[in-house]
C-alpha positions in Angstrom: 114.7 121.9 113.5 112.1 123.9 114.9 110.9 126.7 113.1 110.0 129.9 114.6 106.4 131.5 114.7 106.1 133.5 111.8 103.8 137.2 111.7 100.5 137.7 109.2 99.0 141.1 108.7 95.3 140.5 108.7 94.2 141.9 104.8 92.2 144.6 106.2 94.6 146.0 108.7 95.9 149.3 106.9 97.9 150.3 110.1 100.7 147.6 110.3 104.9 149.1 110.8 107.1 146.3 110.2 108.4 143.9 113.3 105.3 144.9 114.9 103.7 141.7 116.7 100.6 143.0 118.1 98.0 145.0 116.0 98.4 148.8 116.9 94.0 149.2 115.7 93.4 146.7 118.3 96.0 145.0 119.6 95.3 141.6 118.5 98.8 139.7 117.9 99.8 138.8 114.6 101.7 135.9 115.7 101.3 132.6 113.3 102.1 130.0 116.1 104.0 126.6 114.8 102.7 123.2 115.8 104.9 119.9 115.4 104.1 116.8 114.7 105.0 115.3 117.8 105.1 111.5 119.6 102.4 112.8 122.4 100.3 114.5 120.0 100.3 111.0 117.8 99.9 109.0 121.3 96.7 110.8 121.3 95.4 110.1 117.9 96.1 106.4 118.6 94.4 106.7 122.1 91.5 107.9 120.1 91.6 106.0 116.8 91.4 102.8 119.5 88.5 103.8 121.2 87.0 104.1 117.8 87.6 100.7 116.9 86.7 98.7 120.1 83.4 101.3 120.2 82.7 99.9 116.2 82.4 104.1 115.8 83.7 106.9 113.9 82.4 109.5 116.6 84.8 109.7 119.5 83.8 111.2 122.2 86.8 112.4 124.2 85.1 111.8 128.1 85.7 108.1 126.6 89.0 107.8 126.2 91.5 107.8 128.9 93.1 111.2 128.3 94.9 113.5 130.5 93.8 117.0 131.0 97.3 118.4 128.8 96.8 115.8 125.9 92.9 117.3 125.7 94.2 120.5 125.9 96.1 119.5 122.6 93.8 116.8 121.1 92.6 120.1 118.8 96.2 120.7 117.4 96.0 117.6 115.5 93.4 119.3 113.0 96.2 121.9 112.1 97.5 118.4 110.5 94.3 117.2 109.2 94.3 114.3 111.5 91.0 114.9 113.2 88.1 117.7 112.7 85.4 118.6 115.4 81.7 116.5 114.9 78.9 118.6 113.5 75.6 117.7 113.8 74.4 120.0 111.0 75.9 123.6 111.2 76.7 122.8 114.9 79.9 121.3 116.4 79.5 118.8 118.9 80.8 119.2 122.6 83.8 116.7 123.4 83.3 114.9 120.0 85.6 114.3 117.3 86.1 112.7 114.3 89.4 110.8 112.7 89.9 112.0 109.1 90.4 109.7 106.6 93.4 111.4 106.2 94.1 110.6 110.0 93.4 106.6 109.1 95.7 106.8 106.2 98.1 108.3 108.7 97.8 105.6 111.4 98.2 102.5 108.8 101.2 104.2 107.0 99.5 105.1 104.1 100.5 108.9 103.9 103.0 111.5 104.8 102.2 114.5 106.6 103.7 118.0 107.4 105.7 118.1 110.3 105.2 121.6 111.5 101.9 123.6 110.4 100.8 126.8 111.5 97.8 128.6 112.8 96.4 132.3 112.6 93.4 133.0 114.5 92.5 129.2 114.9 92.5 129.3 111.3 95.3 126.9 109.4 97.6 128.6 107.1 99.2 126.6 104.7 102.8 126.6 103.6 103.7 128.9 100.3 105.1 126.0 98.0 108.9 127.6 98.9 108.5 127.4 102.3 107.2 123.5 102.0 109.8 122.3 100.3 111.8 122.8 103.6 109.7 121.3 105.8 110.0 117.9 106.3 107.2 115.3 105.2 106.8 112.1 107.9 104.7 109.0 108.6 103.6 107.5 111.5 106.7 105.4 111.9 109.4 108.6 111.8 107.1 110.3 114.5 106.7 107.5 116.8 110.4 105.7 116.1 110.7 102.2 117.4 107.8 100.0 117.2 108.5 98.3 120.6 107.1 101.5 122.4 104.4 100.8 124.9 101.2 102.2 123.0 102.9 102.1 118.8 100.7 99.5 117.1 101.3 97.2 113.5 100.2 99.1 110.0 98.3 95.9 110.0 96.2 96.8 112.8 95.0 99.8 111.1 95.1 97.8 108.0 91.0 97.7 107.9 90.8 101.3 108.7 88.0 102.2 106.5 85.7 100.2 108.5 85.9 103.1 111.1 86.1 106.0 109.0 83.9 109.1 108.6 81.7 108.6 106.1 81.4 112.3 105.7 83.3 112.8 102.6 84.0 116.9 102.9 86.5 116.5 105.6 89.9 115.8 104.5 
C-alpha cells in the first residue's frame, strides 16, 4: 500500500486555511513527500556497501561506483531510512561522498528492520507519530529484495563481517 504525501504547516506560519498545499506568505509547498523502501533503492546500497568492501573503506565515493545517473539522483533517499548519511569533513559535507550507517550494515546482513515508507519536509526527515507507525510496515533486506537468486542480492553471511567497514563515527545512526 502506498501511502499518500501527507501536508505540515511550518510552526511559524500563522497564515495557513486548511487543504491548502502551498504556503499563501510565500508559497513554499507544504507537501511531506513519502519515500518507499524499494528493490532499486536497496540495489544501490549494495552497489555501494560493495565498493566499500573491495576499496577496504567506509568512505564511498559515488564517481566510484558504477551508478546510473537516476539511481544517483536517489542514492540521497536512502538517508530518509537511515541507511547512508553525506561525509563531513568537519562542519563540511563532502562532494559525491557518502557514508553506510551502521544502521545501513545492520540492514544489509539482516540484522534489523526498517520503515518501509518515511517522509521528508524541506529535506528534513519527519518521523512517524507512534499511531501512524504502527501501520507502516517494518522489513529487512530479504522482504525488500525477495528471492535471493536475483542477479546483484548477496548471503547475510557476506555482510556477516560488516563492522570491518563501518563508520567509525559513532553520532550517525
Amino acid at each position: 500500500m502506498a501511502r499518500k504525501p501527507s501536508l505540515k504547516v511550518p510552526d511559524d506560519c500563522s497564515c495557513y486555511v486548511e487543504g491548502d498545499e502551498r504556503c499563501r506568505c510565500c508559497g513554499a509547498s507544504l507537501v511531506m513527500p513519502v519515500s518507499t523502501l524499494t528493490r532499486g533503492l536497496v540495489g544501490i546500497l549494495v552497489a555501494c556497501a560493495n565498493e566499500g568492501r573491495r576499496k577496504r573503506t567506509y568512505i564511498i565515493d559515488t564517481a566510484d561506483v558504477n551508478l546510473s545517473h537516476s539511481q544517483l539522483n536517489n542514492l540521497q533517499k536512502l538517508r530518509h531510512f537511515g541507511l547512508m548519511v553525506k561525509h563531513m569533513d568537519g562542519d563540511h559535507q563532502v562532494p559525491r561522498h557518502w557514508v553506510i550507517t551502521t544502521r545501513g550494515w545492520e540492514f544489509l546482513a539482516g540484522e534489523v528492520r526498517v520503515f518501509k515508507n518515511m517522509r521528508s519536509f524541506r529535506n528534513r526527515i519527519v518521523h512517524w507519530s507512534e499511531e501512524e507507525a504502527n501501520d507502516i510496515p517494518m522489513v529487512s533486506i530479504s522482504d525488500v529484495l525477495g528471492d535471493k537468486d536475483d542477479p546483484y542480492w548477496l548471503q547475510k553471511s557476506d555482510y556477516a563481517g560488516w563492522r570491518e567497514f563501518a563508520n567509525p563515527q559513532e553520532r550517525l545512526f
